[in-house]
Z-matrix of the N, CA and C atoms (Angstrom, degrees):
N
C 1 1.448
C 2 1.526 1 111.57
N 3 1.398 2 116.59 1 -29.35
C 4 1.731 3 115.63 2 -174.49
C 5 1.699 4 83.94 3 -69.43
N 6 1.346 5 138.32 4 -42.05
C 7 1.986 6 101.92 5 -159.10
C 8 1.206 7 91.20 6 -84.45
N 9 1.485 8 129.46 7 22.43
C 10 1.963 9 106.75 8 -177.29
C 11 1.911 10 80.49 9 -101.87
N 12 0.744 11 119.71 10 -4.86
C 13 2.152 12 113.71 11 -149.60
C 14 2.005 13 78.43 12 -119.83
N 15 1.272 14 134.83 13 -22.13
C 16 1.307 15 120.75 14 -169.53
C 17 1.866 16 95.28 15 -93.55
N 18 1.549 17 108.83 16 -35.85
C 19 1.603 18 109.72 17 172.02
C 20 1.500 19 113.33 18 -72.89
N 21 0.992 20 132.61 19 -27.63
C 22 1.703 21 130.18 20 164.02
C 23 1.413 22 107.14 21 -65.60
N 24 1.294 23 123.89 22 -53.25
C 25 1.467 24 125.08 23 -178.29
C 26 1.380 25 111.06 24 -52.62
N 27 1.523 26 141.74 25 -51.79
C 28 1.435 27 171.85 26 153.65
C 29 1.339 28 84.04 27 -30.32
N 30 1.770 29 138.79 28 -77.98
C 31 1.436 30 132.02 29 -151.74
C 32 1.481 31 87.61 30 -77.39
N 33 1.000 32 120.29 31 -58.79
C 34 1.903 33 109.73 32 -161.44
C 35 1.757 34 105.94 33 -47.00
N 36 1.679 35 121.59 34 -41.43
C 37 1.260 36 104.53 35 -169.06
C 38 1.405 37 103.87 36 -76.15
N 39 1.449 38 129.54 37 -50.43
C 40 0.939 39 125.65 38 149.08
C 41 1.927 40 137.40 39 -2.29
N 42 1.105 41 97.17 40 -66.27
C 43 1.736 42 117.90 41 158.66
C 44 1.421 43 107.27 42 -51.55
N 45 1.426 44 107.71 43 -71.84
C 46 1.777 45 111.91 44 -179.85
C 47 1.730 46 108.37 45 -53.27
N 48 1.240 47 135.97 46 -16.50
C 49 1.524 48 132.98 47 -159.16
C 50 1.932 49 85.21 48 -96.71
N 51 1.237 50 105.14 49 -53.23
C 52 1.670 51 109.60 50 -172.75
C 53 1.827 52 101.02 51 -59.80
N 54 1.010 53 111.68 52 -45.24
C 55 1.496 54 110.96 53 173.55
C 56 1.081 55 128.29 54 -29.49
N 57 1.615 56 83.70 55 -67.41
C 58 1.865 57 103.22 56 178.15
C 59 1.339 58 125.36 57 -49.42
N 60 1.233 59 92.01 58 -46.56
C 61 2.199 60 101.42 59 -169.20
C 62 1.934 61 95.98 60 -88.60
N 63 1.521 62 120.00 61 -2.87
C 64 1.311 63 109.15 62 164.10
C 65 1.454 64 106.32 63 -93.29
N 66 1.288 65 135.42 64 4.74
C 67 1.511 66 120.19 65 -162.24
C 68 1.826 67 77.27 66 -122.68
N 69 1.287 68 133.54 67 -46.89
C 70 1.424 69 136.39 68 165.35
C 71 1.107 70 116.96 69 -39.01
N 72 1.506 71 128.09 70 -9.48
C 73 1.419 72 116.31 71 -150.58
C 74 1.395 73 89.46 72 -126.37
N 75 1.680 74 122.90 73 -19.37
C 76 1.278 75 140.22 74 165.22
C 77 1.575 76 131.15 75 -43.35
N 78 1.553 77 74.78 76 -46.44
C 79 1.489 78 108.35 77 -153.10
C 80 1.647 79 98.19 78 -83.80
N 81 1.445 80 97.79 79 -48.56
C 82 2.055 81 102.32 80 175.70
C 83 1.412 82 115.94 81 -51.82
N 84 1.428 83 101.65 82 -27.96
C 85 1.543 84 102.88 83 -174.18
C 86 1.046 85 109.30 84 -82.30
N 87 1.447 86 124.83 85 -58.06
C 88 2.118 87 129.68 86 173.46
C 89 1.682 88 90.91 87 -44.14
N 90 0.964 89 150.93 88 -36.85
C 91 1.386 90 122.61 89 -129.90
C 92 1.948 91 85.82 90 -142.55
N 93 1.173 92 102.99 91 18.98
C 94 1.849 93 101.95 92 171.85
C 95 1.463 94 113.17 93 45.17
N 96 1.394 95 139.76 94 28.80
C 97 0.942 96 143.54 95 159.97
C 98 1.237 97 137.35 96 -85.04
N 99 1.466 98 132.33 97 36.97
C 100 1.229 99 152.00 98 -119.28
C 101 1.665 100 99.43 99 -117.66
N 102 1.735 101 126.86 100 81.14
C 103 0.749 102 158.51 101 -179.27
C 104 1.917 103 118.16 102 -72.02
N 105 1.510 104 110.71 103 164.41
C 106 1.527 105 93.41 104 166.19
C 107 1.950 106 107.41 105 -76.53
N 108 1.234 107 97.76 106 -47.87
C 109 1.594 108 86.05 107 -171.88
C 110 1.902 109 105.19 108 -52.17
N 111 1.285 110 124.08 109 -17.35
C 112 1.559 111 108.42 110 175.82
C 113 1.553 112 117.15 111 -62.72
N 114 1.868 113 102.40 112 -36.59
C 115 1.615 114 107.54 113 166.82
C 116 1.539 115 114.89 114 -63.62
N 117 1.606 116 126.99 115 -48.94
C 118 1.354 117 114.80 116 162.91
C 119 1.324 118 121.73 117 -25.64
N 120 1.560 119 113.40 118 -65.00
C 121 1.320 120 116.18 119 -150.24
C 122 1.797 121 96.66 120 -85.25
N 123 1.205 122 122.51 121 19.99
C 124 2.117 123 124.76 122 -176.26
C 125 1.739 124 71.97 123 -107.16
N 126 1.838 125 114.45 124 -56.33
C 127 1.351 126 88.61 125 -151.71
C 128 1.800 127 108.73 126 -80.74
N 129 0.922 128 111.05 127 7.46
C 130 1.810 129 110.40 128 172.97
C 131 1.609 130 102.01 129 -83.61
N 132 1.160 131 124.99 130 -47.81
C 133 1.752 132 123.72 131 171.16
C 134 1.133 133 110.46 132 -68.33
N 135 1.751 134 128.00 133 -10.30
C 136 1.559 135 105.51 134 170.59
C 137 1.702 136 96.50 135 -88.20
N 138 1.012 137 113.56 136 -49.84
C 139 1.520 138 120.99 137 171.47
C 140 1.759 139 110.51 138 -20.79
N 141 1.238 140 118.11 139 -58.18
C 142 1.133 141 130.55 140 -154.43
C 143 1.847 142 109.36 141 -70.96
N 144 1.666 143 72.08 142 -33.92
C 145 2.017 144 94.17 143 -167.05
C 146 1.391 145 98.83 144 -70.88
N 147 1.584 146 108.67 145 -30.91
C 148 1.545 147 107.90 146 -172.84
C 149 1.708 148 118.22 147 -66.81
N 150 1.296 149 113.98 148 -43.54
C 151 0.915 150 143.86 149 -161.92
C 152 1.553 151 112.18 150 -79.71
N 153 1.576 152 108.96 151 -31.66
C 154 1.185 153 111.37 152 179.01
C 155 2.189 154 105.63 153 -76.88
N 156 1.582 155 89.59 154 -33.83
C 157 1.688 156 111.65 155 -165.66
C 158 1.805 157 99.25 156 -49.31
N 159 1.360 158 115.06 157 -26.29
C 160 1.388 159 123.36 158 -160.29
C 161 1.731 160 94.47 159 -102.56
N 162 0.957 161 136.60 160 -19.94
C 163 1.322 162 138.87 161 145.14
C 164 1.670 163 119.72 162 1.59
């Protein structure tokens, strides 16, 4: 039961990290603040999208 509770822990922060830089990436745009880390965090969600697509 600990590697089923260490892989939920791993997806949830995981989940919460994608969250963040999607609600950040929101926020640069409403509020014209359009930074390099805002391009990081487009190209980590295209990354992610890709990666999931091959799933």
């Amino acid at each position: 039961m600990d590697k089923l509770r260490a892989i939920k822990l791993i997806h949830t922060l995981v989940w919460v990290f994608f969250v963040s830089i999607i609600f950040y990436t929101v926020y640069c745009g409403i509020f014209d603040k359009i930074t390099v880390y805002t391009w990081i965090a487009i190209g980590l969600v295209i990354l992610e999208g890709l990666g999931a697509g091959g799933v």
